[in-house]
C-alpha positions in Angstrom: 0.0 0.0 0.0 1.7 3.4 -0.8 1.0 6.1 1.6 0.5 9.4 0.4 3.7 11.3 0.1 4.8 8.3 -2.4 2.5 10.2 -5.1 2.9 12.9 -7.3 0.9 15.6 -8.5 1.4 18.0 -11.6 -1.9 19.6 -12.2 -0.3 22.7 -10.0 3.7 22.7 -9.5 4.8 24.5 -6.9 2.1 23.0 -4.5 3.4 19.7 -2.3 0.8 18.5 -0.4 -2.4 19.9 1.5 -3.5 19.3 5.0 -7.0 19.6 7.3 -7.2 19.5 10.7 -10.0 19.4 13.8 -10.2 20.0 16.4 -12.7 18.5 19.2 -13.3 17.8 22.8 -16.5 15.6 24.1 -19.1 17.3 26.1 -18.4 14.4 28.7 -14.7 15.2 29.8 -13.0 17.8 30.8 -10.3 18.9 28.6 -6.9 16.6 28.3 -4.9 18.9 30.4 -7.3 18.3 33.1 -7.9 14.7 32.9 -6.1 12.2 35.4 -4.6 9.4 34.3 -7.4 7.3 34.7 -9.3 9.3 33.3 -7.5 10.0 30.1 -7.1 6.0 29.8 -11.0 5.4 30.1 -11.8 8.1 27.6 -9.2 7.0 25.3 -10.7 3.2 25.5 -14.2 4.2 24.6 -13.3 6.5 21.6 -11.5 3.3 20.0 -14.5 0.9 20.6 -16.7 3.8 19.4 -14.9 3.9 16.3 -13.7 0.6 15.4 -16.2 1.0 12.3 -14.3 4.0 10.9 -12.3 1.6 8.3 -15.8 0.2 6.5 -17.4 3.3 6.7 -14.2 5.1 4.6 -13.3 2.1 2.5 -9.7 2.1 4.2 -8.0 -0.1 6.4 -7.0 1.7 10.2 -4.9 0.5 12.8 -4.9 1.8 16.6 -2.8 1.9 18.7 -1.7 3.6 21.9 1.1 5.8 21.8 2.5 4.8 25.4 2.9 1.9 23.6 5.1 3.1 20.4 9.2 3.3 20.6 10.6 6.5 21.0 11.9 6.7 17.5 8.4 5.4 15.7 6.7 8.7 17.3 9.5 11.1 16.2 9.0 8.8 13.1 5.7 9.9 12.5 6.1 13.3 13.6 8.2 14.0 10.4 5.8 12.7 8.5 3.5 15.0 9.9 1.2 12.5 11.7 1.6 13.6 15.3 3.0 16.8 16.9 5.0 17.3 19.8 2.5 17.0 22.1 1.5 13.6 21.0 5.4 12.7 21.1 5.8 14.4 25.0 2.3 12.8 26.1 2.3 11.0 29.4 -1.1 9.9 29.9 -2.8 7.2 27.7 -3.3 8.4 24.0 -3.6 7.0 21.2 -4.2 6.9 17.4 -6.0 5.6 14.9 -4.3 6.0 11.2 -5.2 4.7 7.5 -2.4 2.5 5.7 -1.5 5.3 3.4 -0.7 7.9 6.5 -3.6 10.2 4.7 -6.0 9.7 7.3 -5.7 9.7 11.0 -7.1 10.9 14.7 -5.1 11.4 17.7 -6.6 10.5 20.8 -6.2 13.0 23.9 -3.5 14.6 23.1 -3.8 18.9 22.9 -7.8 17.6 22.5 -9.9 15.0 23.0 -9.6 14.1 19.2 -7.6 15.6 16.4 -9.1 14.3 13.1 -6.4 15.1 9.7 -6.5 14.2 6.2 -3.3 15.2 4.2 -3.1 14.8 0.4 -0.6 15.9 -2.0 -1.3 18.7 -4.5 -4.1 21.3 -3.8 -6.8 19.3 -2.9 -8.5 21.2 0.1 -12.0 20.8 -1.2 -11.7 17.2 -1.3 -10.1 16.9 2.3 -12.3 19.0 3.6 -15.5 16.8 2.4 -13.8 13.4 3.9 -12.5 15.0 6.9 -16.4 16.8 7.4 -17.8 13.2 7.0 -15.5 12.0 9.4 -16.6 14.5 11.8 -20.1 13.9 11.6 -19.3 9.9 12.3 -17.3 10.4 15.3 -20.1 13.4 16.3 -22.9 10.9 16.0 -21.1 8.6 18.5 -19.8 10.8 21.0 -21.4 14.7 21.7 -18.9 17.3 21.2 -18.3 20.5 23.3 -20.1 22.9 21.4 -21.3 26.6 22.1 -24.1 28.3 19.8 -22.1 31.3 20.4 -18.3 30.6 20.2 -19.1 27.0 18.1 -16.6 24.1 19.3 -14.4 24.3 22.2 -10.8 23.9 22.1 -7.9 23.3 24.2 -6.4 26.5 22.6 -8.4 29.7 21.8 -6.9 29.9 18.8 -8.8 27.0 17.5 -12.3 28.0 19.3 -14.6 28.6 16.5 -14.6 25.7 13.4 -11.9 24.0 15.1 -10.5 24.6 11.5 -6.9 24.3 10.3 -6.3 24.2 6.7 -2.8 23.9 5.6 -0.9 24.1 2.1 3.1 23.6 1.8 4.4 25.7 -1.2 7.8 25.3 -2.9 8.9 29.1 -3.1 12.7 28.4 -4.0 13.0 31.8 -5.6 10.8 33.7 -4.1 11.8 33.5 -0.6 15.5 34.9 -1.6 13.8 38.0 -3.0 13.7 41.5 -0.4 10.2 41.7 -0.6 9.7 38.2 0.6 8.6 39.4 3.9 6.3 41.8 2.8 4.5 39.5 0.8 4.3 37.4 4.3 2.8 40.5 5.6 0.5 40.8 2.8 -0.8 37.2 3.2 -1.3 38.0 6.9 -3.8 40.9 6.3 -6.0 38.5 4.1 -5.9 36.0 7.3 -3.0 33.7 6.4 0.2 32.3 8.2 3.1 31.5 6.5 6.1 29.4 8.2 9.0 27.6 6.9 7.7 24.2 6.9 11.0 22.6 8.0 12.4 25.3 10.4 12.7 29.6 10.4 14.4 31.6 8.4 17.3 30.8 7.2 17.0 27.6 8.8 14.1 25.8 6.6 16.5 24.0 4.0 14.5 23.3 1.1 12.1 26.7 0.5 9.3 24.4 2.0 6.9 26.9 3.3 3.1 25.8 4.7 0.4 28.4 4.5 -2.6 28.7 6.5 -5.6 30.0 8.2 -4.8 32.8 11.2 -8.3 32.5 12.8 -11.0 29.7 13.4 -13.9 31.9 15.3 -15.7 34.1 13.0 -15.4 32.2 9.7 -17.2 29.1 8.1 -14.9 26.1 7.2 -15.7 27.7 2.9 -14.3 30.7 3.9 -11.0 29.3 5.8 -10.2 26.9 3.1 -11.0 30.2 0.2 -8.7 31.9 2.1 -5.8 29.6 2.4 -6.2 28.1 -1.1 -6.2 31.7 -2.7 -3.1 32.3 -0.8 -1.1 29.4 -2.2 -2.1 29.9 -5.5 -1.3 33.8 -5.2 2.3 32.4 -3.8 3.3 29.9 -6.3 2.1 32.2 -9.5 4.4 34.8 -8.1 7.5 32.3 -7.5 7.2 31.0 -11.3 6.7 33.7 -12.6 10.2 34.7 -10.7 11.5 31.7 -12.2 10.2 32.4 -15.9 12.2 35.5 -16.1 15.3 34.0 -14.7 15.0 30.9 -17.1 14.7 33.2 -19.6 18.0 34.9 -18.9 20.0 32.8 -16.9 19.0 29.1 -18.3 22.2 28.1 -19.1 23.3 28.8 -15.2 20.3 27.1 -14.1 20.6 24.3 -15.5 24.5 24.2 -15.0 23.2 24.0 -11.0 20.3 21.4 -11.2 22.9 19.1 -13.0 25.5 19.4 -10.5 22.9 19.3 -7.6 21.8 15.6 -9.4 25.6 14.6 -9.7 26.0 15.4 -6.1 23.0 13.7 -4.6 23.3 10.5 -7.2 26.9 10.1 -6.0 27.8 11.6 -2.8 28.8 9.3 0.4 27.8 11.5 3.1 25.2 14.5 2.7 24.0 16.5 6.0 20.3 17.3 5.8 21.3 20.5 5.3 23.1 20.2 1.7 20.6 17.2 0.7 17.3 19.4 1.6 19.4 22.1 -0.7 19.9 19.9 -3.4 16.4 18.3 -3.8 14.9 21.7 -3.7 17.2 22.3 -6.8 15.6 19.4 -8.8 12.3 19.8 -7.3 12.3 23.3 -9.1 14.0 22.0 -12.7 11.9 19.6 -12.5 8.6 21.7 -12.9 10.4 24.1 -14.9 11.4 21.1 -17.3 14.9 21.6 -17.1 16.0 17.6 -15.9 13.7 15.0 -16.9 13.5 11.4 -14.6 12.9 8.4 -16.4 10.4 7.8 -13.5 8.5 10.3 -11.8 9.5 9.8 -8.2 8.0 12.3 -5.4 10.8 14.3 -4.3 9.0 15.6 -1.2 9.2 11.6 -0.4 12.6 11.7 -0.4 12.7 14.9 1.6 10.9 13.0 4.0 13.0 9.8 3.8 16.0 11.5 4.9 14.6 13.1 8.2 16.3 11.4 11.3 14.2 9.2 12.5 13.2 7.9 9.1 16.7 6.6 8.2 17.2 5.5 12.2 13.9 3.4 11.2 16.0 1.5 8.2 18.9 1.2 9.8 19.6 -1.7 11.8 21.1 -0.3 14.7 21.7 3.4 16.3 23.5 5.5 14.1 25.6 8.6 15.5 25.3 12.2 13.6 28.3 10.9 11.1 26.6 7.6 10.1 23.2 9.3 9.5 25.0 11.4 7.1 26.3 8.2 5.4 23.3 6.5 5.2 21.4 10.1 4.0 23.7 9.5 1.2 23.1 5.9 0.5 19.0 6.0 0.4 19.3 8.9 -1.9 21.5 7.1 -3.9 19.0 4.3 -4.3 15.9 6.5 -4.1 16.7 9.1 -6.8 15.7 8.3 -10.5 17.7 8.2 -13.4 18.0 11.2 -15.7 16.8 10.9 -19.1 
């Protein structure tokens, strides 16, 4: 079964994958930071036999289990896949998840809230999330009353997320973009309309890769249309910008360009050791000659897979034993090695 991240999506370059996220508490228990251990463990219990029928009811094949009982390094794991957060990671009290085969589907069990229901897909495909995760919501809802105000709408852990409970998410690719002077303006800019931007693998000069996800600033005072209008118009207003940044540079530096993505191929199809650091960099660099046709791969392998691949945790996870800072760096190389495509 491929999980998601393993496709690809060319209908809009420039746009890697698209994420939605609820939040909701149950009018029965108080919220998780209040709950007792016994407590946490009974609600946690129920909300898997309650919804040991998600699988027929979405066609897909879940698995639970509770995340006291994980490894260490399968939580980071999945936190760099972007299935759990640090709070599910740090959580000390029972918890647990429930999560599709293909990683596109899953709900954390009392973790910052009673339940935290996310669909991720890759491309723009918010509207389609959106309609699985809202049917999703209404299952779970039929089972189990949610904490709900006519005023305010549902209740969150965080106030932040009072409202809809709404989080929709895109990550852009804005390799050219994000090196111009008026790149934080335009962040500015996308804040006035409602939107967040934050390098999607770190701040600043620090996100390796020009990964950057977009979304909505508020939950209370919007509908779930208007959150996911808002977001979506965003991305696409990002990503036209970067290639059209990337036309006019193709047009008079294409012979430098492509000078770079070749040598960033030769590097990452050859190299013993890469940090994440130079292999994010590189990746980026065919990501982006990619859509702007400059290399061609005899098969069309998802580069924000590799990107994934190469994370920490992921690699510990092939390996089979501990590897120390240098040896991660060797075997970064190696799965890149046998991961990247051939050039045509």
């Amino acid at each position: 079964m491929h999980r998601w991240f393993e496709e690809t999506d060319a209908c809009r370059p420039g746009i890697i994958s698209s994420r939605i996220r609820l939040a909701r508490n149950l009018q029965e228990f108080r919220f998780p930071v209040k709950l007792d251990e016994k407590e946490s463990g009974e609600m946690v219990h129920r909300l898997e036999f309650g919804l040991k029928d998600l699988g027929e009811s979405e066609g897909k094949t879940f698995e639970f289990a509770m995340l006291g009982d994980l490894e260490e390094l399968d939580k980071v794991a999945l936190k760099e896949r972007r299935v759990l957060n640090s709070a599910a990671v740090t959580k000390k009290y029972p918890a647990g998840l429930l999560l599709s085969e293909e990683e596109d589907t899953g709900i954390v069990l009392n973790c910052d809230d009673h339940i935290r229901i996310q669909l991720l897909g890759t491309g723009l495909c918010l509207e389609e999330l959106w309609t699985r995760a809202d049917r999703i919501d209404n299952y779970v809802n039929e089972r189990f009353p949610y904490a709900f105000d006519d005023r305010y709408g549902y209740l969150t852990s965080f106030p932040t997320n009072v409202g809809t409970g709404l989080r929709a998410s895109v990550v852009v690719h804005l390799p050219m973009l994000s090196q111009g002077r008026r790149f934080s303006s335009l962040i500015g800019d996308m804040s006035r309309f409602g939107a967040a931007i934050r390098g999607a693998f770190g701040e600043g000069e620090e996100n390796f890769g020009s990964l950057y996800e977009i979304s909505n600033q508020k939950t209370l005072g919007q509908t779930e249309r208007e959150i996911i209008d808002t977001v979506t118009k965003a991305a696409i207003q990002l990503t036209n910008q970067e290639m059209q940044v990337r036309k006019l540079l193709l047009q008079r530096q294409k012979i430098e360009r492509e000078d770079e993505v070749y040598k960033s191929y030769g590097v990452l199809k050859y190299a013993r050791r890469l940090t994440f650091r130079d292999a994010m960099i590189f990746l980026s660099q065919l990501l982006a000659a990619r859509t702007d046709s400059l290399i061609q791969t005899k098969e069309d392998v998802s580069i924000y897979r590799l990107m994934l691949g190469i994370q920490p945790a992921n690699l510990q996870k092939i390996s089979d034993r501990p590897l120390n800072k240098e040896e991660l760096d060797v075997a970064r190389a190696e799965f890149i090695r046998r991961e990247l495509p051939e050039i045509n």
